[in-house]
PAPAKOL-57280 format. One record per residue (C-alpha): x negated, y, z; residue in three letters. Coordinates in steps of 0.05 Angstrom, whole numbers, plus 5000, padded with zeros to 4 digits. Each point is the difference from the previous one (the first is absolute). Layout:
BEGIN
XYZALA...
This chain:
BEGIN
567544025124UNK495950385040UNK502350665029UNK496350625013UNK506050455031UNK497749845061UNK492050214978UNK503650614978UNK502550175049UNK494749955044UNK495650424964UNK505550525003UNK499949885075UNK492750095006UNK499250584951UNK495549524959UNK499449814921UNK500649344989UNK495349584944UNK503049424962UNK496249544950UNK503949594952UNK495349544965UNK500849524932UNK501350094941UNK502250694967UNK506449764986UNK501849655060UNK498050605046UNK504550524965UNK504949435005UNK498549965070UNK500050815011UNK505850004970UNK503449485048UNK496350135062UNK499650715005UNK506650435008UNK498350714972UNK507150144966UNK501050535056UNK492850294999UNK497950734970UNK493050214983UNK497449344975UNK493649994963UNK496249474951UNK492349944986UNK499649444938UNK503849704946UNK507750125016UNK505549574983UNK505650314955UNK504549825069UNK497050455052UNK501050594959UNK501850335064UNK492950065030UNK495550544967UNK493949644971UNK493650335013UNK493750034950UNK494449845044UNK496750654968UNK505450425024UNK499749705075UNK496150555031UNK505850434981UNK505649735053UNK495150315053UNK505350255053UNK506649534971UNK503149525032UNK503749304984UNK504149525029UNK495849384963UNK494749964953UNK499049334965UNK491949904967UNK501149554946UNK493649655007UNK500749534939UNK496950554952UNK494650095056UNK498250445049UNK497850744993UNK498250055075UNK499850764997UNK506950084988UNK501749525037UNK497350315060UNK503250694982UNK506449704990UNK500449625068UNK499450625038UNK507650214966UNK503149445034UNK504450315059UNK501249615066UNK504249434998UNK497849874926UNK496849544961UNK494049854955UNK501049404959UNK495049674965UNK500349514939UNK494949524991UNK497449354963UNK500749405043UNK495250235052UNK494949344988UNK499150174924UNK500150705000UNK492350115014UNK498549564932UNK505550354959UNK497450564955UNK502350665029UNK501750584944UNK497050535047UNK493949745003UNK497250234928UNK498950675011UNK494349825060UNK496049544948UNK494750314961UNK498049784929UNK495849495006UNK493549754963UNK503649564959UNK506150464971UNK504649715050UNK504150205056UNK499449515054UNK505849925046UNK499750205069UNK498449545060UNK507050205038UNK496450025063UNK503950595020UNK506249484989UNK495949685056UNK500250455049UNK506450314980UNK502949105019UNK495649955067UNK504650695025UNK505949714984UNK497649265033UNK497750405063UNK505750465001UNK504649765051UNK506750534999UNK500349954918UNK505649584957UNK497049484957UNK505149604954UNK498449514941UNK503949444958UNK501549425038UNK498849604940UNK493150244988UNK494649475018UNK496350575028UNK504150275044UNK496950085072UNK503449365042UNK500550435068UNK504850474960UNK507849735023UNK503449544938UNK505550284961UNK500750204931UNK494550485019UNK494749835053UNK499650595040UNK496750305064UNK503550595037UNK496350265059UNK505350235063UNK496850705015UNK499050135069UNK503050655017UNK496250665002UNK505650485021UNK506750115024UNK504450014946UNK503250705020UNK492750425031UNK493450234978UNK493249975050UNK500050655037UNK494450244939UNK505850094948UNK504550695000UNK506850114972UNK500350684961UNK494650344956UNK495149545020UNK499449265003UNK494749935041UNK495850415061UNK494349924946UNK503150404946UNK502150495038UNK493350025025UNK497350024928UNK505150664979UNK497950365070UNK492649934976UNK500150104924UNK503750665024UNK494650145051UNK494650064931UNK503350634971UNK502150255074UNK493649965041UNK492550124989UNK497249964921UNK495649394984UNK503249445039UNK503649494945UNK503349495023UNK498949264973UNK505949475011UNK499449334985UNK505149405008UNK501749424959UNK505150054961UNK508350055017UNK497150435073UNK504050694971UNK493550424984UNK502750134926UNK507150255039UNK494850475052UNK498150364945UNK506550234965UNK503549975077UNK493150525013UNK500550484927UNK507950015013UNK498550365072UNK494650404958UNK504850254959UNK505450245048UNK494350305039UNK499550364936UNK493549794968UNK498950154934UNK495549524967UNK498549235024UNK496049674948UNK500449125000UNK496149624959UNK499249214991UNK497349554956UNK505650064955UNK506150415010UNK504449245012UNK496450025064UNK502650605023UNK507949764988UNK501849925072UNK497050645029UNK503850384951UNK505949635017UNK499350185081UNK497550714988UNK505850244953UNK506449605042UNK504450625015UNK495050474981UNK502050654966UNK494550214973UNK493649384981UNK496950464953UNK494250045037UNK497649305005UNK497449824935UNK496049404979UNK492750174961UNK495149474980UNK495349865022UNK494950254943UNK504550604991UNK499150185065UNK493149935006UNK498750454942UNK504250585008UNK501050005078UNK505750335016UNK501050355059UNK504749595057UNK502350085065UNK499349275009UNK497449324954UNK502349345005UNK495849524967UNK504749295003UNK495949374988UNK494650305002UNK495849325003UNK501349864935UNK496050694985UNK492650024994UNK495650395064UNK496950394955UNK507750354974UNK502249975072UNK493750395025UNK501350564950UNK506950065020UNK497749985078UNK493550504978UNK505350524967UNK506449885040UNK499850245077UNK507649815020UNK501049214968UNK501649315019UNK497949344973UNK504449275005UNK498049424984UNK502849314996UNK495249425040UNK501749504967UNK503850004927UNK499849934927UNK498750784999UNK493149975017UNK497649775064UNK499750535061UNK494449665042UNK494450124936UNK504050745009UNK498249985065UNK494249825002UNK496950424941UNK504450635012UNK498849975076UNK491750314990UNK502650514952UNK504850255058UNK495749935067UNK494350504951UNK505350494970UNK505649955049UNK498849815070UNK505050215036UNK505049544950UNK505949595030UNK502049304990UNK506749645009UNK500049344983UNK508649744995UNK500849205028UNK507649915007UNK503249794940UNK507050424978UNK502749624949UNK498949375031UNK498949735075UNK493149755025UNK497349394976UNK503749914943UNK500049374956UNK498450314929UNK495650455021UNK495749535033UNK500649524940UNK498350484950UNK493950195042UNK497749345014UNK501349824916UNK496350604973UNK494750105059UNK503050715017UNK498449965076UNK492749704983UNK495550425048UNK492449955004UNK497749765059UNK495250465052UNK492449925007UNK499249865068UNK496750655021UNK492749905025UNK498350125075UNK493850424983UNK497050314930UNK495449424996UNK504249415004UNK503650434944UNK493749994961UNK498249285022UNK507249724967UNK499350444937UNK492849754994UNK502549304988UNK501149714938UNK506349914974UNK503149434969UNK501950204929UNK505349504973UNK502449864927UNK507049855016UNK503949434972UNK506750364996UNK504449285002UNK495249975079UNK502050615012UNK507450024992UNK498649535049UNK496050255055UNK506850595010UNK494550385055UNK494950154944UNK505350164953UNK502950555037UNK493450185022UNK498250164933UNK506450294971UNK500050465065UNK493150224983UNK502050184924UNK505550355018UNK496150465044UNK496150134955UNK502950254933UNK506950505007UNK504749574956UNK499549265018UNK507049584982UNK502549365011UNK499349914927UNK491450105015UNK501449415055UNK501649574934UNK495350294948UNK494349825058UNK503349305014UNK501749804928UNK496050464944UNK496549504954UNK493650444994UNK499550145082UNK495549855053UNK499750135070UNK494050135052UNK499050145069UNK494550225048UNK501449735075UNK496150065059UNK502649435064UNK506049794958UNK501850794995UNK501350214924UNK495950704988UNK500850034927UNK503749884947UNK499350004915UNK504449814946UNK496349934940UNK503649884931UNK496049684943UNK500650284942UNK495350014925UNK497449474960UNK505050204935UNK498249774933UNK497250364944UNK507150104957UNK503850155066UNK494850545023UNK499850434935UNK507450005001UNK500250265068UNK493750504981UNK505050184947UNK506750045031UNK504049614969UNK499149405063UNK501650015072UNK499449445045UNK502049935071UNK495550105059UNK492250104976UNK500650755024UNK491550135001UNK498449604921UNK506750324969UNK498750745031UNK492649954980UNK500749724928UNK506650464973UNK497750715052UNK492449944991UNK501849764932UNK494449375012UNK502549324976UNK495949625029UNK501550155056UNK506249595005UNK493749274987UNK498350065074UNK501249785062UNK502650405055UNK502549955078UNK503850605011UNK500950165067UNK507250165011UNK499250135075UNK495850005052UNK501950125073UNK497050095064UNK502049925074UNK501950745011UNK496949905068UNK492649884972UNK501350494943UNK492050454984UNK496849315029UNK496549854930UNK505949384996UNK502850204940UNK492150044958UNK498349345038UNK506649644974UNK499550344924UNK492049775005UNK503749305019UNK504249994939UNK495050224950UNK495149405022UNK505649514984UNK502050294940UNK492950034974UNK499449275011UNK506449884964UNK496950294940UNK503850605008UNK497850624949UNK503050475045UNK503050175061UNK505150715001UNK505250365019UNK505450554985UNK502450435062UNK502650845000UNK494250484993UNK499350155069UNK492650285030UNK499749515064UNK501849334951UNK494450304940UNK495950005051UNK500249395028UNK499949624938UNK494150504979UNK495949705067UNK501349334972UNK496650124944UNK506449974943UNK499950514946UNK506550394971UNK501249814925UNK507050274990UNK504450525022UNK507850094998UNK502450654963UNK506850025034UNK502450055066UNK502749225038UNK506850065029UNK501150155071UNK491650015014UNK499250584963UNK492949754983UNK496749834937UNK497549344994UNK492949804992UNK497049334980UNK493649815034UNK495449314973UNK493749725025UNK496549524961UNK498049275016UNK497149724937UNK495450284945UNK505249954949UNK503350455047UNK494050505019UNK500250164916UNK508250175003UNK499850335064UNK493950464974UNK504350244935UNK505750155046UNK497450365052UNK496950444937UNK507150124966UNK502550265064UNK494250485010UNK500950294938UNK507350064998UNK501050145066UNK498750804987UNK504849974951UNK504449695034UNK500550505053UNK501150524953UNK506249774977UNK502549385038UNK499849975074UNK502950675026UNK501449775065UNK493249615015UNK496350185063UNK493750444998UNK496049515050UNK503749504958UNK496650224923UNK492850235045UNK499749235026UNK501549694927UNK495050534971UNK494849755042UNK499449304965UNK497750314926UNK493649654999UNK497450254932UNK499050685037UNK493450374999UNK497350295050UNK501550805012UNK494750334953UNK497150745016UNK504150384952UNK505749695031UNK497350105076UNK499250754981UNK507350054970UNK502449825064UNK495650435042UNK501250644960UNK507849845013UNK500049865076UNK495150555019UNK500050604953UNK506450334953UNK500249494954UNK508449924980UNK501649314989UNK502550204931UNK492949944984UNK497449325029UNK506349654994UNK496449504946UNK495049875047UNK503749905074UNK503749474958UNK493649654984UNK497150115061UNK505949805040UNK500149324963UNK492749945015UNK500150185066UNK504849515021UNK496749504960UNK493449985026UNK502350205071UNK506749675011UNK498150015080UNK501150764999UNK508049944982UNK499949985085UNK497850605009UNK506250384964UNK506850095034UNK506449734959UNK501150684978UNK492650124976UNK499949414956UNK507550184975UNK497050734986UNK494349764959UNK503949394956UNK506550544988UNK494750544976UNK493549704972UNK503149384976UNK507250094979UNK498850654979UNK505650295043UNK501450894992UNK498650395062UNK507150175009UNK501249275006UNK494049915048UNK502350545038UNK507249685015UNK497749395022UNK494350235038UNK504950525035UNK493350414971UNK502250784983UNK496950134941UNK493449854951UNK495450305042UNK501349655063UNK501349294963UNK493150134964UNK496650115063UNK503349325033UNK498749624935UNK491750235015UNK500549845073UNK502249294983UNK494449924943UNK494050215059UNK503449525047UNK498949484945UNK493050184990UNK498949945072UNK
């Protein structure tokens, strides 16, 4: 029988967590869990699957509910992977393990397991054309098998008996291979980096001196500190607000995605406190709208927060600091990074950064962590553009043309470089990207995947899903409400929002992301690869090409340059964007040119309406850019011109030309979109609120930081003549 008390205790020796496999199956690997593994003595054992009515002592998890053991700790944690594999909460859960413990994985006899239908793998297939749900290709099973065949410190046990059990592993009732660890560390010391006391490592303490340093020193100088996860920068904060407190602070806001996040500062900050009143948890919408005063914010995982949220916090708050997981379930830090870092260097210059390497929980180099990241792609970094010598060469690379590639996904699970290439590129680019994205991209049924490359180097990258071509019965009953399929996001939004049945007949490629090299961002890549996709999507018969993305100016108006028109708007607010999503479509057949003309005129006429009473929270240089595409505008007639002229330049109150400014304000924009440029983000919020939305001058005057009619009435002028000119 094979014995892992000396793996065990090895890991304990090294500081490490240990992985073991136990293949076959379901019955004979709880058998074999239940022979092989002595837990009787264990605490703080946890269970992600179906759980036998004999290890009531572990605490089964609902993959749902995984997120919320951010910050606690157990001794094992056993994935049964016989009901599949929800790889986000599988990668939250791994990071509980403490040192010297285990993460045991059950699986189908490793050789049949990629053919075996996985009950996971539903919820990433979209209806297809037929009424059916396809199953999934299990490639991520794939991937998830080559880890554990090129992992060499992990425990892999199967069935002796089983004809497919791997010869190399030893015979025995079970054939098994256990790895003899090399060891990492005396059994009895930590390196010279690790403290005894408050602080577990130089690093943290380093983290508490600086977060301290925001609401001590000079206004306008956040801090940003990013680490992967299990480095101690949840434990800086509360080890940080607890010295706040005694120092006598009265008010230290923290906000996170949700308030589970936020578990393990509270549980630092308020150890022998007396008094933890004043660090309270907001979220993150709250917060945003009411703004509280604060000596100090603390925005936790803040990667899994959109830029836009995290610039108004930065914009409004001048004492605050931002952390951010690299590489985790959470949201990935190096899209944070990346798009957060602008938004800092133009508001905040003077901002710190502190990024945390050395692992507390754990010791370096540990053998889940580096499993889990090699399984789920969570240390997949995009590789540099070899910088040019000169601006030319620059141009002279860019200038080539790139090799756009239709990927076959079962190639590329097998060419690993372009894989990670790719996922590292998505998850740059959008602010949530999850291991369970990894498998919708890998395994969706209605998915494709491109790339632009340039020499070998990947320089863009789209996901498209497929979606449309519903019959007749099916599309009336979605028009109605009474149906609902999976997937089909664009024909199902269009035909039961729009209220346009037909809709739902067509074709569509939806482009679910598109990525750039963030080195070669503003090079005209991103228009070149979309122009690309549209070409091969025309020839495929296609009807249209499209998207849905948050209402943000600098995305409007890049799709707006490529020539796609808006033909639906969200009414309510998404999640932790904060945006309103907008659906954009460009057509690629005549059947399509006839749909696409009868939605862009529903939105123009509803959209007025709409921002009456939906959309309170829209942008102003948001509604002026979607104004701009009403096509069945007329041109500003002289009645209209001399409403406008009497207003700007002689005592005319707005009282009595607000019928016209709103005409004219639709018009203008209309027939002069290019003018929008010209108008500063308050301008254009100025106008919409008043002209548009029909906002009262007290209101203006509050959000303008205007005081009173007169002045706001003068401002609202200034920004009409800057319009005309």
């Amino acid at each position: 029988m094979p014995n892992l008390k000396q793996y065990k205790q090895q890991l304990a020796n090294n500081r490490h967590r240990g992985v073991v496999v136990i293949a076959g199956q379901q019955q004979q690997t709880i058998a074999a869990l239940n022979e092989l593994i002595d837990d009787a003595q264990l605490t703080d054992k946890f269970w992600l699957g179906s759980m036998p009515h004999a290890f009531s002592n572990y605490q089964q998890i609902n993959p749902k509910q995984a997120q919320h053991k951010l910050g606690q700790q157990c001794n094992q944690l056993v994935i049964n992977a016989h009901d599949g594999i929800d790889l986000n909460a599988l990668g939250a859960l791994a990071g509980t393990v403490k040192a010297g413990g285990l993460c045991i994985i059950l699986t189908p006899e490793l050789a049949l397991w990629p053919n075996m239908a996985d009950p996971k793998s539903a919820r990433f297939n979209a209806y297809d054309q037929k009424g059916n749900e396809a199953s999934c290709a299990n490639r991520i099973i794939k991937l998830f098998l080559n880890v554990i065949e090129s992992e060499p410190d992990i425990v892999l046990i199967e069935p002796a008996h089983s004809e497919l059990a791997k010869p190399e592993l030893k015979p025995h009732k079970y054939r098994y291979r256990i790895p003899q660890l090399q060891s990492q560390l005396p059994s009895q010391s930590l390196p010279t980096e690790y403290l005894t006391g408050q602080f577990k490592t130089a690093e943290q303490q380093q983290a508490v001196t600086q977060i301290l340093k925001v609401v001590s020193g000079h206004r306008r100088r956040p801090l940003v500190i990013t680490a992967d996860r299990g480095r101690g920068k949840s434990a800086a904060l509360g080890l940080a607000a607890k010295a706040l407190i005694a120092q006598g602070k009265q008010r230290i806001i923290i906000t996170a995605p949700n308030k589970h996040c936020v578990e393990t500062v509270f549980a630092h900050a308020t150890e022998s406190c007396d008094n933890p009143a004043p660090l309270v948890f907001i979220p993150i919408d709250e917060l945003i709208a009411t703004k509280p005063s604060a000596d100090l914010v603390m925005v936790d995982e803040a990667a899994a927060i959109s830029a836009p949220l995290l610039t108004q916090l930065l914009t409004h708050y001048s004492r605050i600091v931002f952390t951010s997981t690299i590489a985790g379930y959470e949201g990935t830090g190096r899209g944070f990074e990346i798009r957060f870092k602008q938004r800092l260097n133009e508001l905040t210059p003077n901002h710190k950064t502190l990024h945390m390497n050395l692992p507390i929980r754990f010791a370096p180099n540990d053998i889940l962590e580096r499993f889990i990241n090699n399984a789920l792609l969570l240390n997949a970094n995009a590789t540099q553009i070899n910088q040019a010598s000169s601006k030319k060469e620059a141009q002279d690379k860019l200038s080539q043309t790139p090799q756009f590639t239709h990927w076959n996904r079962d190639q590329l699970l097998d060419d690993h470089h372009a894989l990670t290439q790719i996922f590292a590129l998505l998850t740059l680019a959008h602010y949530k990207t999850s291991p369970n994205d990894l498998r919708h991209m890998l395994d969706g049924n209605n998915i494709e995947v491109f790339s632009l490359a340039i020499n070998q180097q990947i320089i863009a990258v789209g996901l498209i899903a497929i979606e449309g071509k519903l019959d007749a019965t099916l599309s009336q009953a979605i028009s109605q409400g009474s149906r609902r399929v999976k997937g089909h996001l664009l024909p199902q939004s269009l035909s039961y929002h729009a209220q346009v049945p037909s809709a739902a007949h067509y074709r569509y490629a939806r482009v679910m992301r598109i990525a750039v090299h963030p080195d070669i961002h503003q090079q005209g890549i991103g228009s070149q690869f979309l122009t690309a996709l549209t070409a091969h999507y025309q020839q495929q018969a296609f009807d249209f090409i499209g998207a849905s993305f948050g209402a943000q100016s600098q995305l409007i108006s890049f799709w707006q340059t490529n020539q796609f028109k808006p033909v639906r708007l969200g009414l309510t607010l998404e999640g932790t964007s904060n945006e309103y999503s907008l659906m954009v479509l460009k057509s690629l057949s005549a059947d399509g040119n006839h749909l696409l003309q009868t939605l862009t005129d529903k939105f123009s006429q509803q959209l007025p309406q709409q921002l009456l009473e939906f959309c309170p929270a829209l942008d102003g240089k948001v509604i002026c850019q979607l104004l701009s595409h009403n096509q069945n505008i007329k041109n500003i007639d002289q009645p209209l011109q001399q409403a406008i002229v009497n207003f700007t330049q002689h005592s005319i109150d707005y009282e009595c030309c607000a019928f016209e400014l709103y005409q004219w304000l639709q018009c203008q924009l209309a027939v002069q979109p290019d003018t929008i440029a010209q108008l500063s983000a308050e301008q254009c919020q100025l106008l919409t609120d008043k002209i548009m939305r029909k906002k009262s001058w007290s209101q203006i005057c509050q959000q303008q930081q205007i005081n009173g009619k007169k002045q706001a009435q003068a401002a609202l002028k200034h920004a009409i003549t800057q319009l005309i000119d």
